[in-house]
NUFI-335589 format. One line per 10 residues: number of its first residue (from 1); their letters; for each residue x, y, z negated of N, C-alpha, C. Coordinates in steps of 0.1 Angstrom, whole numbers, plus 2048, in hexadecimal, padded with zeros to 3 digits. Atoms other than C-alpha are relative to their C-alpha. Example, Ala and Ser with C-alpha at 12.3 -4.5 7.8 and 13.67 -1.06 7.14 Angstrom:
1 = as = 809/7F4/800/87B/7D3/7B2/809/80C/800; 7F7/7F5/800/889/7F5/7B9/7F8/80B/7F8
! end
This chain:
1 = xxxxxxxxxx = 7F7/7FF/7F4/30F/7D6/BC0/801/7F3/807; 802/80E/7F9/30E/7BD/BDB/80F/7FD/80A; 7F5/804/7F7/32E/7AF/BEA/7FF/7F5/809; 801/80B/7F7/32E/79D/C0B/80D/7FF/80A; 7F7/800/801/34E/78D/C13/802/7F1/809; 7FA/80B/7F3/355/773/C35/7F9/7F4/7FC; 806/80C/804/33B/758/C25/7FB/803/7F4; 805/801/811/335/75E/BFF/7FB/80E/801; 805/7F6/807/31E/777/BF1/7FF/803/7F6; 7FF/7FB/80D/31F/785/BCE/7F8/80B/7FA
11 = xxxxxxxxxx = 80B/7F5/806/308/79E/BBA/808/7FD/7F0; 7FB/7FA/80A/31C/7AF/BA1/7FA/80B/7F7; 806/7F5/807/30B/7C4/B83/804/80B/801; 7F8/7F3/801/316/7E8/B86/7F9/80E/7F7; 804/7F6/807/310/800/B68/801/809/801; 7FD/7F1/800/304/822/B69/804/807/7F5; 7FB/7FB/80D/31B/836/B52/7FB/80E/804; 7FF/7F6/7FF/30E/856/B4E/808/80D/7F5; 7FF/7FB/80A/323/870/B3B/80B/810/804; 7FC/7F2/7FD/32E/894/B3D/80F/802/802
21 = xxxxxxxxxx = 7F3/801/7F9/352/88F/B3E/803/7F6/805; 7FD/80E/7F7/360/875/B56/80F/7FC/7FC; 7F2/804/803/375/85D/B4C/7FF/7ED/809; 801/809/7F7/37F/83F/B63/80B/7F7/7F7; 7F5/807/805/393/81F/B58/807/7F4/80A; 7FA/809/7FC/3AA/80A/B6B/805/7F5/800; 7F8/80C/804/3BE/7EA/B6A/80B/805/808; 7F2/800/801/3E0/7E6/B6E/806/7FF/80B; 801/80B/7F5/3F0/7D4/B8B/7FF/7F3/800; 806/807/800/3E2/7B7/B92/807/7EF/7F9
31 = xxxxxxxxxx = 7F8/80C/80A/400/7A1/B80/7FC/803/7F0; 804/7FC/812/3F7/7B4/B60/7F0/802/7FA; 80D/800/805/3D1/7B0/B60/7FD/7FE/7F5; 804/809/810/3CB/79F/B41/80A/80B/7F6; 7F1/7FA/80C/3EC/7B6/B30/7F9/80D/801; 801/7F9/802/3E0/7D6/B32/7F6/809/808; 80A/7F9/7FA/3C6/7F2/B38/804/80F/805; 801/7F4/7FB/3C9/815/B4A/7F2/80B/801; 80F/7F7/800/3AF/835/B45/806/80E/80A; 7FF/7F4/7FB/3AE/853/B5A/7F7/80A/7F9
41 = xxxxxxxxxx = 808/7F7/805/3A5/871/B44/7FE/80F/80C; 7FF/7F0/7FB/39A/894/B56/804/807/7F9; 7F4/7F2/804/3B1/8B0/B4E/7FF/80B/804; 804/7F1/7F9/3A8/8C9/B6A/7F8/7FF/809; 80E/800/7EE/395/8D3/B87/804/80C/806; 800/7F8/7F5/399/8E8/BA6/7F5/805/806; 80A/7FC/7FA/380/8FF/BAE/7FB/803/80E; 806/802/7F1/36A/8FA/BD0/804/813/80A; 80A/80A/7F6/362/8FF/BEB/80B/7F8/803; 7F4/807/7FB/375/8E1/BF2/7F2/7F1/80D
51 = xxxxxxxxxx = 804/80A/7FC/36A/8C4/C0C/80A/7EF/800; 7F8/80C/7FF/387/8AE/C14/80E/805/7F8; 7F1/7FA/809/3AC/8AB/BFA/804/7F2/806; 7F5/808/7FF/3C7/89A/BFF/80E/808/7F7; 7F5/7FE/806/3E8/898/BEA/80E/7F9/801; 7F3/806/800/40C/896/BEA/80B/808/7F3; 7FA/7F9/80C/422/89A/BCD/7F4/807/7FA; 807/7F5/806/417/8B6/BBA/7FB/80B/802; 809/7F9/7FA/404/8C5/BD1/7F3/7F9/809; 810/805/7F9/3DB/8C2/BDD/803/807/80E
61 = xxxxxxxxxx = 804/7FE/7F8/3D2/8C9/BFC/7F1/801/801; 80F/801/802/3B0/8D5/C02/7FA/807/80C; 803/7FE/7F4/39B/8DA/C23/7F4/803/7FC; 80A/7FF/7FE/379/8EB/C25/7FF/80D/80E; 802/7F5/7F3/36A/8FA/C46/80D/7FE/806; 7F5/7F9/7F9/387/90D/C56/80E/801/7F6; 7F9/7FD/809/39B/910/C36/80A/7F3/7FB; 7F0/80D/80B/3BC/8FC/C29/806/80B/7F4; 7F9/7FA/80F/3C8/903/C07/80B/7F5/7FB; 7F0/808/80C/3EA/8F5/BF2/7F9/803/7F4
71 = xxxxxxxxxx = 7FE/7FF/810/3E4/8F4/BCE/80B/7FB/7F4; 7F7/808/808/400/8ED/BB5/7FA/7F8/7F4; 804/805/80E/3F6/8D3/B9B/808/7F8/7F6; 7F7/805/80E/415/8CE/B86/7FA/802/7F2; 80A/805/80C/401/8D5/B6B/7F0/800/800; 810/804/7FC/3DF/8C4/B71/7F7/807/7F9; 809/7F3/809/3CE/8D9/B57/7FD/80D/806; 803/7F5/7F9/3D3/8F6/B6B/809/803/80B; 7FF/7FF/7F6/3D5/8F3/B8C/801/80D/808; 7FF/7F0/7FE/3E3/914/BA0/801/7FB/80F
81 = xxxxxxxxxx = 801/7FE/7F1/3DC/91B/BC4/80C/80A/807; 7F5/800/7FB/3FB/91D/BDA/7FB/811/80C; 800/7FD/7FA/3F1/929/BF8/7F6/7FB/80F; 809/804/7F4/3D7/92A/C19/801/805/80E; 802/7FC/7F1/3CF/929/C3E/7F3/800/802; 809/808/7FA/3B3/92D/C4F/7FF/7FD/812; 7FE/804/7EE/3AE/91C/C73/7F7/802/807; 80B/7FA/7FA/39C/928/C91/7F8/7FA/7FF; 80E/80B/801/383/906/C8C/7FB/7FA/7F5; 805/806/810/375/8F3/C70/809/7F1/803
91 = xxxxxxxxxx = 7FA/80D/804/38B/8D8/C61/7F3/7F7/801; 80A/80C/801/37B/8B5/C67/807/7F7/7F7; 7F7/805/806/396/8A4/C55/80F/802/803; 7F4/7FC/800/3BB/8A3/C4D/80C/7F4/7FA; 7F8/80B/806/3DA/88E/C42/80E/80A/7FF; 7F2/7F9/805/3FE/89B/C33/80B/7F6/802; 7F5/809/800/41C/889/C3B/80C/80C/802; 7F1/7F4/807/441/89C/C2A/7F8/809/800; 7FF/7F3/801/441/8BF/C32/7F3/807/809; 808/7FD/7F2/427/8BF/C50/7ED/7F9/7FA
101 = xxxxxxxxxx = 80F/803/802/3FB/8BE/C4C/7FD/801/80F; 805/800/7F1/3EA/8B0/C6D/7F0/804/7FF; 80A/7FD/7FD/3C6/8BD/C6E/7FA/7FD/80E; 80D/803/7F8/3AA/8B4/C81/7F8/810/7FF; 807/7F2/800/39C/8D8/C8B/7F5/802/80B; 808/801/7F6/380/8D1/CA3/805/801/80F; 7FC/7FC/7F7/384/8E1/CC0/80F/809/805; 7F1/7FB/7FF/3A8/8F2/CBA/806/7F1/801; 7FF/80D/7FC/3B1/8CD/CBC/807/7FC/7F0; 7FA/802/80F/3CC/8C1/CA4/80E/807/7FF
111 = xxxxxxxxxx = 7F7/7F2/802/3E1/8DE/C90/80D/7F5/7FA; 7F5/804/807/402/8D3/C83/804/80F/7F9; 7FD/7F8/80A/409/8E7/C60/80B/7FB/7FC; 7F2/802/80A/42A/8EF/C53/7FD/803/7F1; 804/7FF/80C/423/8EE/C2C/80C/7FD/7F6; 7EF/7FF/80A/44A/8EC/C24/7FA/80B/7F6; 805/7F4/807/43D/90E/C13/7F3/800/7F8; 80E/801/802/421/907/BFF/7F7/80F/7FB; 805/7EF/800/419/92D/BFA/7FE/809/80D; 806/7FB/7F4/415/92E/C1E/802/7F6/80D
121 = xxxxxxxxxx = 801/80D/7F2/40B/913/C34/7FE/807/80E; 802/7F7/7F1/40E/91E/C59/7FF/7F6/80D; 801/806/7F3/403/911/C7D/80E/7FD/806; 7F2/802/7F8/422/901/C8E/7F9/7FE/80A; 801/802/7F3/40D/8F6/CAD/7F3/7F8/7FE; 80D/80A/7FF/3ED/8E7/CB6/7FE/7FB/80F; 803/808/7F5/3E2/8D0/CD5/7EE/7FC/7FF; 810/800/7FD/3BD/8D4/CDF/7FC/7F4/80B; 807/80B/7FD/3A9/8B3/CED/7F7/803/805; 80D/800/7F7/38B/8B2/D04/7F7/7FD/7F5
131 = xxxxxxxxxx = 80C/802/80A/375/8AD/CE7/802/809/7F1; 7FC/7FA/80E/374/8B2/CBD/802/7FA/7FE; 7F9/80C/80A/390/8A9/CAD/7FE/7FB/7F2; 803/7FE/80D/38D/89A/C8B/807/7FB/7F6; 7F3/802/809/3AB/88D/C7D/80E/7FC/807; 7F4/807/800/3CF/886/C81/806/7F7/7F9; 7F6/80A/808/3E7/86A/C77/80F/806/805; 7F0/7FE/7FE/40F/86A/C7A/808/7F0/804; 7F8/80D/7FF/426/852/C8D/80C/807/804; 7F3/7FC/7FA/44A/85D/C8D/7FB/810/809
141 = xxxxxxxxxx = 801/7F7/7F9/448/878/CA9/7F1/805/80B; 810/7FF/7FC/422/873/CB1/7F8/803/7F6; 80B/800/80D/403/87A/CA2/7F3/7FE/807; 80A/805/7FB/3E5/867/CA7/7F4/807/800; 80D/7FC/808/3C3/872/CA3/7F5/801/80C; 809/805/7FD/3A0/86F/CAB/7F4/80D/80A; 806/7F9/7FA/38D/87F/CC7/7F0/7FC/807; 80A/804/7FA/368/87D/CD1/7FE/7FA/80A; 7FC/802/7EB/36C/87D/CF5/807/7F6/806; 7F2/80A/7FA/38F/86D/CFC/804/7F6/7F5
151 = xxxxxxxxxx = 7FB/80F/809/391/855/CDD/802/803/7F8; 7F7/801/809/3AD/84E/CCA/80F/806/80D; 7F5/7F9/7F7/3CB/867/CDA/80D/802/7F7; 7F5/7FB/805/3ED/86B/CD6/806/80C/80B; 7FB/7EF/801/400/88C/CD1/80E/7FF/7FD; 7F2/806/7FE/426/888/CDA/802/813/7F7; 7FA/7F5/80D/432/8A3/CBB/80D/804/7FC; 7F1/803/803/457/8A1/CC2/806/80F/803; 7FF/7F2/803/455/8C8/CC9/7F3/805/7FA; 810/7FC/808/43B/8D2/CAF/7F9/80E/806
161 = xxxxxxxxxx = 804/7EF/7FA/437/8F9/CBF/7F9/7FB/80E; 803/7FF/7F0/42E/8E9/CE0/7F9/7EE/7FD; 806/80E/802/417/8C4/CD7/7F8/7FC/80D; 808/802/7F5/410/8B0/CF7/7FE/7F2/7FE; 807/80C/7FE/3F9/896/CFE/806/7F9/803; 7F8/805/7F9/408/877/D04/7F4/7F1/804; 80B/80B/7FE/3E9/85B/D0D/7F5/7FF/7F7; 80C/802/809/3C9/853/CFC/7FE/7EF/800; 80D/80F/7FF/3B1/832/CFB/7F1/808/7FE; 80D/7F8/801/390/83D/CFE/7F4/7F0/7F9
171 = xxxxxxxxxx = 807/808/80C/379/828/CDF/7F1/802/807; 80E/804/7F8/357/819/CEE/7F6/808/7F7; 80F/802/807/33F/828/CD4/805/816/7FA; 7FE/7F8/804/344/848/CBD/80F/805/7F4; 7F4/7FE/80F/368/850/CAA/800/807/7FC; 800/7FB/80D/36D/851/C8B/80E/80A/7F8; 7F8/7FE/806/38B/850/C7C/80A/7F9/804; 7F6/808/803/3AF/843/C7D/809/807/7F8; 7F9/7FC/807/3CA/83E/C68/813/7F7/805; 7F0/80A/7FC/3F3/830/C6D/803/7FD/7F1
181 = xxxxxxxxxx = 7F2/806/80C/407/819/C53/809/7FC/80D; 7F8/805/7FD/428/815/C62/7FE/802/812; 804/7FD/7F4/42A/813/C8A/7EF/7FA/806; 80F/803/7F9/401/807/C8A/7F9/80B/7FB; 807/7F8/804/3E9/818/C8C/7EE/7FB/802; 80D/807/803/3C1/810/C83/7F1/80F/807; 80B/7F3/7FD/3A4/825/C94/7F6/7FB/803; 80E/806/801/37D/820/C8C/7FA/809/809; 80B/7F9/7F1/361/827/CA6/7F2/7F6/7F7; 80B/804/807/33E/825/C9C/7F8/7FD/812
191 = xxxxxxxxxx = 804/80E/806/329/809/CAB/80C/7F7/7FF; 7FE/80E/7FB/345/7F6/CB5/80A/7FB/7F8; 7F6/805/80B/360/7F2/C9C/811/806/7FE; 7F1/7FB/804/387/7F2/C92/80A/7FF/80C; 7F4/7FD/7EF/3A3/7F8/CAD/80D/801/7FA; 7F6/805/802/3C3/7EA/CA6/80E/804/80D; 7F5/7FD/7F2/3E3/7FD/CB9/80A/801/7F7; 7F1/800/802/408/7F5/CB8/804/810/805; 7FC/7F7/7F8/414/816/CBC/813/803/807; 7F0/808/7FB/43C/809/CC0/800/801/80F
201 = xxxxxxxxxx = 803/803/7F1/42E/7FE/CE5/800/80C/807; 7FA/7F8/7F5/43A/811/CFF/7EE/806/80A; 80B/7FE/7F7/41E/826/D16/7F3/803/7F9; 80F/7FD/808/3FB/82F/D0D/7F9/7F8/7F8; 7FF/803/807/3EC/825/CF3/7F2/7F7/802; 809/80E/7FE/3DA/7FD/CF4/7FC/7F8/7F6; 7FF/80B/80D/3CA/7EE/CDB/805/7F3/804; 7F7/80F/800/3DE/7CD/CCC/7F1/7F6/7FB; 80F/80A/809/3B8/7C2/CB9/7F6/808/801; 80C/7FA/800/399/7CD/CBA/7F2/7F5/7F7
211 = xxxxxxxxxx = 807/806/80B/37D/7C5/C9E/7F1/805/807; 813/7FC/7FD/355/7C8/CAD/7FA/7FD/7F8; 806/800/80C/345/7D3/C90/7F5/807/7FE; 808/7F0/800/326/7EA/C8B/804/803/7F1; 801/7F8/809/322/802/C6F/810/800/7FC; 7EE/7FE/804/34B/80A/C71/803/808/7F6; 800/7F2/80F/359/821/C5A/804/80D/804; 800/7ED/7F9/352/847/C5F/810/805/7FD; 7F2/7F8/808/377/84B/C45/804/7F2/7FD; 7F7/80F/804/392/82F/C42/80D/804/7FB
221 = xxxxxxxxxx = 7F5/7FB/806/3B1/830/C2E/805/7ED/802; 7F7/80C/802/3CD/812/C2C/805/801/7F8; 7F5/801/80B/3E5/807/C14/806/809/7FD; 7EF/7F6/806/404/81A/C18/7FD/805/810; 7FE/7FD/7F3/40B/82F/C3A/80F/802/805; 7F7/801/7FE/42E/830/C38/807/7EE/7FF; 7FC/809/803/441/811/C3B/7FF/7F3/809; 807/80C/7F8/439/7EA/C47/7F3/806/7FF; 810/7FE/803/415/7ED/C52/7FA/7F6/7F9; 807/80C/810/400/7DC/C35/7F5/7FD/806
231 = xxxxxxxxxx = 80E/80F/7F8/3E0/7D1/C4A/7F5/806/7F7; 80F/800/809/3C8/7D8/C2E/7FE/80F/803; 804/7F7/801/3B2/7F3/C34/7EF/7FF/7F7; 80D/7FD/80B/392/802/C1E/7FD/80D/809; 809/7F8/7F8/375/819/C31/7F6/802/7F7; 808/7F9/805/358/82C/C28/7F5/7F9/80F; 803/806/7F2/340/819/C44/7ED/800/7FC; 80A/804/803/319/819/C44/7F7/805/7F1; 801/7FE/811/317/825/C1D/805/7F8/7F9; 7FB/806/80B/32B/80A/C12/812/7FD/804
241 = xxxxxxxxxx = 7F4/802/7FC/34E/800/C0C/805/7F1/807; 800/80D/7F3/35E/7E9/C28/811/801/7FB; 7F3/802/801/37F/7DB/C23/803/7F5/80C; 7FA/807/7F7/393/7CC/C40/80C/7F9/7FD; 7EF/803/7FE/3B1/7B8/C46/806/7FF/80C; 7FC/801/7F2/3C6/7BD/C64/812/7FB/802; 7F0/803/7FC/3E6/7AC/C5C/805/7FB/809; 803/808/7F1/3E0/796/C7A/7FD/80F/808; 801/7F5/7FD/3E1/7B9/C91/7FC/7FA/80C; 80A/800/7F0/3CF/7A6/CB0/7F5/7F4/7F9
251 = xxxxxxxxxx = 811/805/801/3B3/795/C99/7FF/806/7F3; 808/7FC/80C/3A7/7AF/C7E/7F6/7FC/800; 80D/809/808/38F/79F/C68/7F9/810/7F4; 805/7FC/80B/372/7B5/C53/800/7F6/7F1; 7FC/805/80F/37F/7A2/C32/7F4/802/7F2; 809/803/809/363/7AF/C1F/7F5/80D/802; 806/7F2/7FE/346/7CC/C1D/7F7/7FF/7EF; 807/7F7/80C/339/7DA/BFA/7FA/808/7FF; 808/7F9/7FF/31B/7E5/BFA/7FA/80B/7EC; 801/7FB/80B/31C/802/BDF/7F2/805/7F9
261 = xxxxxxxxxx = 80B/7FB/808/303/810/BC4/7FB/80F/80A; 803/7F0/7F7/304/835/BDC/800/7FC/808; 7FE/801/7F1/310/83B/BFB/80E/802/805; 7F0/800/806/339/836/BFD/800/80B/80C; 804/7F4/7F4/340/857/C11/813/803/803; 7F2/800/7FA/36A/856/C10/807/7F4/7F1; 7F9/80C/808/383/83C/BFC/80D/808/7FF; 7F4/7FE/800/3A9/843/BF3/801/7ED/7FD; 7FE/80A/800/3BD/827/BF0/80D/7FE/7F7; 7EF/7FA/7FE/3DD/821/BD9/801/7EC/7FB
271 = xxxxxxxxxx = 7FF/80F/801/3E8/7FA/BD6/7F1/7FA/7FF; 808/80C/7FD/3D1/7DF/BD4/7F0/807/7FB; 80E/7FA/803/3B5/7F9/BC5/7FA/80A/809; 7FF/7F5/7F4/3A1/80F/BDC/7F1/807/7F7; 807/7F2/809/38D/830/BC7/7F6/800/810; 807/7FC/7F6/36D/835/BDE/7F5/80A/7F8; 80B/7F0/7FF/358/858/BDD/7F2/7F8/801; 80C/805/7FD/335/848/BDC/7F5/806/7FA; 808/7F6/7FE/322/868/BDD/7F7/7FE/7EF; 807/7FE/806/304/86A/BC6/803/7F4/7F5
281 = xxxxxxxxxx = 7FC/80B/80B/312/846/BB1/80D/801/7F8; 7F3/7FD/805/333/85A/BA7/80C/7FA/80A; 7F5/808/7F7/352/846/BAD/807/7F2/7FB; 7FD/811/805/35C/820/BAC/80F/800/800; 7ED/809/7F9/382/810/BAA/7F8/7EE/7FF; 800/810/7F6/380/7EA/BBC/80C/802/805; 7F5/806/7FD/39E/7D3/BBB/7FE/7F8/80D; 801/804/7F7/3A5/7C8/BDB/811/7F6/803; 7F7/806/801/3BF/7B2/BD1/800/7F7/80A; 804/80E/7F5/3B1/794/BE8/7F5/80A/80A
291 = xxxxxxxxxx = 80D/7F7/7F8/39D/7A8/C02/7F4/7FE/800; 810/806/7FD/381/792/C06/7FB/7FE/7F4; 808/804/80B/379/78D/BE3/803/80B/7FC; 7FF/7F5/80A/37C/7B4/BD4/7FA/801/7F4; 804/802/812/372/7B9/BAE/7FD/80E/800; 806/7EF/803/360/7D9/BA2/808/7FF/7F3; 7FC/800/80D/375/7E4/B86/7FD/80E/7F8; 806/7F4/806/361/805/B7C/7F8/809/807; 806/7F5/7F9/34C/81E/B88/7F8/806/7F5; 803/7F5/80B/344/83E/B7A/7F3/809/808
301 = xxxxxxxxxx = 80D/7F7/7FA/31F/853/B81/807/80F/7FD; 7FA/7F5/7FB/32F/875/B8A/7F1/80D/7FA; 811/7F9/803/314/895/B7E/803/806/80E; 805/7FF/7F3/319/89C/BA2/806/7F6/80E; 7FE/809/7F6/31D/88A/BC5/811/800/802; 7F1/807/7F7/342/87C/BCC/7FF/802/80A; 800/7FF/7F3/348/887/BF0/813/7FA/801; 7F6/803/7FB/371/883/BF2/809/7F9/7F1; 7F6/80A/808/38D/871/BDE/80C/7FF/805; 7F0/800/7FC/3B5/873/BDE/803/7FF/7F4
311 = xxxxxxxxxx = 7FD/803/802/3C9/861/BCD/80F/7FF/7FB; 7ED/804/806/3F2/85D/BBB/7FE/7F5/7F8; 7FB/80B/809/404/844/BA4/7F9/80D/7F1; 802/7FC/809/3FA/85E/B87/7F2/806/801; 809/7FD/800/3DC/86E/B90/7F6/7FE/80A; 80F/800/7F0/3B5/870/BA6/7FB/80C/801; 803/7F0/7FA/3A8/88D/BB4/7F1/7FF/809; 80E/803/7F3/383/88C/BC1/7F7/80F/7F8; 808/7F2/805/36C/8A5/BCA/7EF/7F9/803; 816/7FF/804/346/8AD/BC1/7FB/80A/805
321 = xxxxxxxxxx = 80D/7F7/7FE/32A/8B9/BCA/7FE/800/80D; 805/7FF/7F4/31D/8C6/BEB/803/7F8/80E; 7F7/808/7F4/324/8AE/C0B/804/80B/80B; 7FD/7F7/7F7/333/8BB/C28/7F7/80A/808; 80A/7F9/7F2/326/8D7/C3E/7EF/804/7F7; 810/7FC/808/30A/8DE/C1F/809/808/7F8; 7FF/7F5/809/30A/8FD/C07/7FE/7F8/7F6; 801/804/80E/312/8F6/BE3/809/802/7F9; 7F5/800/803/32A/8F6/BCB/808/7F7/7FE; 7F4/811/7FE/349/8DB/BCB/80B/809/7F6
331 = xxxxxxxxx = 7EF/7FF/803/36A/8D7/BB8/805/7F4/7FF; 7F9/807/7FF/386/8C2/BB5/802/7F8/7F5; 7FE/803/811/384/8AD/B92/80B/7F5/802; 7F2/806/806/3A9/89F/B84/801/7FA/7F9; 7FD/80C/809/3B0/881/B75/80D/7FD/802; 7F4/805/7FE/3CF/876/B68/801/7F3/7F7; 7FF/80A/803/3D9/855/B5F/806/7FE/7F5; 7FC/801/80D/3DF/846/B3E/802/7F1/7FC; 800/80E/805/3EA/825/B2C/7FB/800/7F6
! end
């Protein structure tokens, strides 16, 4: 594995472990390196078709095509399915913040799901875009998200049954993705790079930085999304992993790019470690304690391709097998954390 990092370059050995059940091992936090070790054993699995999960509490989320699903996984061993929608478009991606799922639904634009009910998630309102939508974020009574056409748009959500437009930025190249920590918010565009918006600031929405980058990242995740914004973000860019820093929010810096054993195809993120999906090479954890110098601290060869990855303080959740938009079989494999 090759890490290239604002001047220094590094070539790191990376072993292929092959072995029928997956087991992944951790470190600690980064004061207790040296004190103590962490293993994630698998316990369960969630059966496909799954493309994109996400999790909160003790419940998955899981997006394929047109289809959203809940699953309860208070007990990881055997995971029980809540309850489903399906939407008039194909999910492109998705994000959960409380009680509310924002979807990216192509051309229905973006749905707001009530999922207070996890036995029956239901349309509260959707707001359709001049293009295909393909994900949402959350800011207070907005929700960000990413449109072919018109950009990066915001969607004033302060009557969820009735979601109106409230300004765009229109991104010079192809967008990707964005995500919010706190009142910022981060949105990638393929050639040209990272887009740095205050969204606090009054009026349509201006980037505060802008990063001209090629090979941006198709999927970006940050730190934390509630709270101060934390700056550090990790992408899926090119086939490899890219980690940024944007604590400076009018001069984001690419901090580092890790060029993986596969093809990094999505990342979770939970403190200073970020879990990346890297397809046909399984799935890596890299400490990203110091951004520009990341550390490979495991990676596991998967008996099928890593496509997605979601993340808790107790457990990971990544799915296998077939990539998006291909026939195959996929599921959800569960790991829970151990000292």
């Amino acid at each position: 594995m090759k890490i290239t990092s604002r001047g220094f370059l590094a070539d790191v050995g990376l072993p292929r472990i092959f072995i029928a059940l997956v087991i992944l091992v951790l470190v600690g936090p980064a004061s207790a390196l040296t004190q103590a070790q962490m293993s994630l054993d698998l316990v369960g699995s969630i059966p496909g078709p799954a493309e994109h999960v996400r999790v909160l509490g003790h419940h998955v989320y899981v997006s394929h095509h047109s289809t959203f699903s809940v699953w309860d996984v208070s007990d990881p061993s055997r995971p029980v399915q809540m309850g489903t929608i399906d939407l008039p478009q194909e999910i492109w991606g998705f994000r959960v913040r409380g009680d509310r799922a924002y979807l990216g639904a192509n051309f229905f634009g973006v749905a707001i799901l009530d999922i207070s009910d996890p036995t029956d998630p239901s349309i509260m309102g959707n707001h359709e875009t001049l293009g295909q939508t393909k994900i949402g974020a959350v800011y207070e009574d907005r929700v960000v998200l990413i449109d072919h056409m018109e950009g990066m748009v915001l969607v004033d959500v302060s009557d969820e049954s009735e979601p109106a437009g409230a300004g765009s930025f229109f991104l010079d190249g192809y967008a990707r993705d964005v995500v919010t920590s706190g009142r910022m918010a981060y949105a990638t565009d393929s050639p040209t790079g990272l887009y740095v918006f205050d969204l606090s600031q009054p009026g349509p929405p201006e980037p505060v930085g802008v990063l001209h980058a090629p090979a941006a990242p198709r999927a970006i995740e940050v730190q934390h999304e509630e709270g101060e914004p934390s700056g550090i973000l990790a992408g899926a860019g090119g086939g490899d992993l890219q980690i940024y820093d944007a604590t400076d929010p009018a001069n984001p810096v690419r901090a580092a790019t890790v060029e993986t054993p596969g093809r990094a195809a999505r990342v979770a993120m939970l403190g200073p470690y970020v879990f990346v999906a890297d397809a046909e090479a399984g799935v890596l954890v890299v400490d990203i304690t110091v951004p520009s110098a990341p550390q490979l601290l495991t990676t596991v060869q998967t008996d099928a391709p890593a496509r997605d990855i979601a993340v808790t303080a107790g457990h990971v959740f990544v799915v296998v097998g077939a990539g998006e938009r291909q026939e195959g079989e996929t599921e959800i494999q569960i790991f829970r954390r151990s000292s």
